[in-house]
N, C-alpha and C positions, 0 to 999 in steps of 0.2 A: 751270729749277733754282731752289730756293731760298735765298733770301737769307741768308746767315750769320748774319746775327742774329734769324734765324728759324727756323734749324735746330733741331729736336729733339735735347734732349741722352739720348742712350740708353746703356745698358749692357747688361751679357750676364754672368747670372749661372748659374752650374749648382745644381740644387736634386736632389737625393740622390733617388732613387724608393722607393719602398715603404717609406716611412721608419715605417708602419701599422705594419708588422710587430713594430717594434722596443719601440713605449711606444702607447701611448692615443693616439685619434685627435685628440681633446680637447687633449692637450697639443703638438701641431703646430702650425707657423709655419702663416702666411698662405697664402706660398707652396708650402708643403710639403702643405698639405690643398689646394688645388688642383689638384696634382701627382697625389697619391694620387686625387684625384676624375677627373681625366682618364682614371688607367690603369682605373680598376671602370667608365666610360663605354666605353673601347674596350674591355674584355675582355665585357662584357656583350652591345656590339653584336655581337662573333665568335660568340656562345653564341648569340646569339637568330638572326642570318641566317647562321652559315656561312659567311661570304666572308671569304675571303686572300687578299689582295694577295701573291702571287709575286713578279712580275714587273715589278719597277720600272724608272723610262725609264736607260737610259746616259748616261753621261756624254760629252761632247761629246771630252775627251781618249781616251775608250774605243774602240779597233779591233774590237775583237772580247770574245766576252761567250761562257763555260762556262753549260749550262743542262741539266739532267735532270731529266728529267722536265718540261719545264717554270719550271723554278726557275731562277734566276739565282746562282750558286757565286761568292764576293766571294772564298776562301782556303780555306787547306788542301787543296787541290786533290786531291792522291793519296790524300786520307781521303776526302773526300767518290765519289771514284767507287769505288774497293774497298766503300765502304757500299752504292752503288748496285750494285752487279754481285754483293754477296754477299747483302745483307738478305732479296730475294724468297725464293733460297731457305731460307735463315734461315727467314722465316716461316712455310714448309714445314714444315720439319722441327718446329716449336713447335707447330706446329698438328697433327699427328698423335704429338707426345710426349705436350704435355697434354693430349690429345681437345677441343681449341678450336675455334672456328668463328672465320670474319676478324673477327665482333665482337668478340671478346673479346680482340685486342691491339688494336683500338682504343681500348677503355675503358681502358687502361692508362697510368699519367704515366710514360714511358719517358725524360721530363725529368729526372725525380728517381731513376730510375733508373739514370741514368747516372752525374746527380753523385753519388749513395750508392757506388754501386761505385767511382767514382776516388779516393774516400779509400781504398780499399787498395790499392793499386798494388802492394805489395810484394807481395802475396798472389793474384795476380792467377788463380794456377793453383788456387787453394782455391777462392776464390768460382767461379769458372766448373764447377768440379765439383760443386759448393752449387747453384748455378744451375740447371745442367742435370741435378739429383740421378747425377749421379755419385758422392760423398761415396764414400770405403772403408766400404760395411758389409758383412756377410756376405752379400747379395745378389751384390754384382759379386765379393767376393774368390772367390767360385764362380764365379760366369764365366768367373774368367781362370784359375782354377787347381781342376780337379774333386776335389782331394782337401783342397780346404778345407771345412771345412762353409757353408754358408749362415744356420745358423740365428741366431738371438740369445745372446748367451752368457749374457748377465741371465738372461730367461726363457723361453729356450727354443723361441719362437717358430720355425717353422721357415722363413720366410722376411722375415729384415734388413734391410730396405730403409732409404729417407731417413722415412717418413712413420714407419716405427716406430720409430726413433730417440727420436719426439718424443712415440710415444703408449706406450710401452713400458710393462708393469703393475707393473715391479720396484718393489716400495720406494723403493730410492734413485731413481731416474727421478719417479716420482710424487714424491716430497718435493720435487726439481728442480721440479718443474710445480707445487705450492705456494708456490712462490718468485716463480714469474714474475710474479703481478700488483700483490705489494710492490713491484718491483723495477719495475714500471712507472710505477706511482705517485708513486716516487721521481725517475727520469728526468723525469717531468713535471713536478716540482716545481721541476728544479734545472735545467729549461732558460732559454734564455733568455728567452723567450718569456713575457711576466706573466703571461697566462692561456690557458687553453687551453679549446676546448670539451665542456661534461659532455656532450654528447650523442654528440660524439664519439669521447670518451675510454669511453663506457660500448660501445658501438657495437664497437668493438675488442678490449676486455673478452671482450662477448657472442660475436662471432668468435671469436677466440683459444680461450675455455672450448670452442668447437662442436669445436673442430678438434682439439684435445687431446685431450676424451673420445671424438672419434667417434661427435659427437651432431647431429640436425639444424642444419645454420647457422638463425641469424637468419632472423627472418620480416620482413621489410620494411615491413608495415601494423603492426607494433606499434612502428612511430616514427613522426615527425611529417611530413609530407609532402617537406617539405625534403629528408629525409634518405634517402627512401625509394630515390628511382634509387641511390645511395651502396650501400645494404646486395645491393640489386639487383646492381648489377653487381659488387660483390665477390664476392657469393655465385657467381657466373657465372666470375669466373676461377678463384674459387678462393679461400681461404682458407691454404691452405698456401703459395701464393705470398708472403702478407705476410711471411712469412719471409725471403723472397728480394728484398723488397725491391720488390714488383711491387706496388701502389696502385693503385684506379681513381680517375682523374683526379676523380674527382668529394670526393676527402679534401681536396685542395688548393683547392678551390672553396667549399665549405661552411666552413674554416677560415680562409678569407681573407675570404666576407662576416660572420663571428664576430670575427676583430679588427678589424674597420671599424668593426662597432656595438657593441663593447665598450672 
């Protein structure tokens, strides 16, 4: 053992994570950019080789240890196994609603789709209709009632669904769709967030315009290499999901090495 007047004097301080997010990299503590530089060290090594660590050792007080799949469950227990006994077919059913293949909920940050939807918890029954385009339009109110019409009542369209909701030719509909990219612009400006990326933001842009007009998506080679899997695999889930809240994981990756070097 060591001599007491020899002991190290230590302490134990907690230093905030992703504090990048919040102001310039530049103007973070010592400690605080080490912190940040550890997390883009581990999240790079996961990108480049793949490996998860699941399964970490028990604890010596631990009897017994919940595992699905493989995984080791710390809480929430009754959540976690209803997710595991319902999700597979969940994923069934997504995959023959949106015509997907198992890639295509892979590429998805189903992270940020969780926490987007718990901000509305009151509303829990709209968004999952939103979600799963069941929305009320004259599509389903003819489903469930044959002496409704189906069609659009704007313009006539004879079948209402969620996708023409949003490409609808009316006037009023199109001035709406003239709105939207002030309106994002705006949003950008007033987040919290000091900067944001043009490539990104233009990227979005170009989405959005494809999917309104009912025009080719984005072409992938006329961005910068960086960004290319990004357009890729949006384009692959889908475009009308951004609506929904559904991102390929690849927007939170390009945006996080954007405010590290900004």
């Amino acid at each position: 053992m060591l001599r007491k007047e020899h002991r190290p004097n230590l302490a134990l301080k907690w230093i905030e994570s992703h504090q990048d997010q919040k102001c310039k990299a530049t103007l973070l503590s010592r400690a605080a950019s080490l912190n940040v530089e550890a997390d883009r060290l581990g999240s790079q090594f996961q990108r480049q080789y793949q490996q998860h660590r699941t399964q970490g050792p028990m604890l010596p007080a631990a009897r017994e240890e919940l595992r699905l799949q493989g995984i080791p469950i710390h809480g929430q227990y009754k959540a976690r196994i209803r997710e595991a006994y319902s999700l597979p077919s969940l994923q069934q059913y997504e995959q023959k609603r949106f015509d997907w293949y198992h890639d295509e909920q892979t590429m998805i940050d189903w992270t940020t789709f969780r926490q987007t939807i718990r901000k509305f918890h009151t509303q829990k029954a709209t968004i999952h209709k939103h979600v799963f385009h069941f929305s009320p339009t004259g599509h389903w109110a003819h489903q469930n009632n044959h002496h409704l019409p189906s069609s659009c009542p704007r313009c006539g369209n004879p079948n209402e669904n969620n996708a023409h909701v949003l490409q609808c030719t009316d006037p009023v509909v199109h001035q709406w769709r003239q709105q939207i990219f002030p309106a994002l612009k705006k949003a950008i400006q007033q987040s919290r967030v000091q900067c944001s990326d043009p490539q990104l933001v233009e990227i979005m842009q170009a989405g959005i315009h494809s999917y309104l007009s009912h025009s080719a998506p984005p072409n992938p080679f006329a961005y910068p290499k960086p960004y290319q899997t990004l357009v890729s695999q949006q384009n692959a889930i889908g475009w009308a999901h951004v609506w929904m809240g559904q991102f390929s994981t690849e927007w939170k990756i390009q945006a996080d090495a954007y405010y590290r070097n900004n």
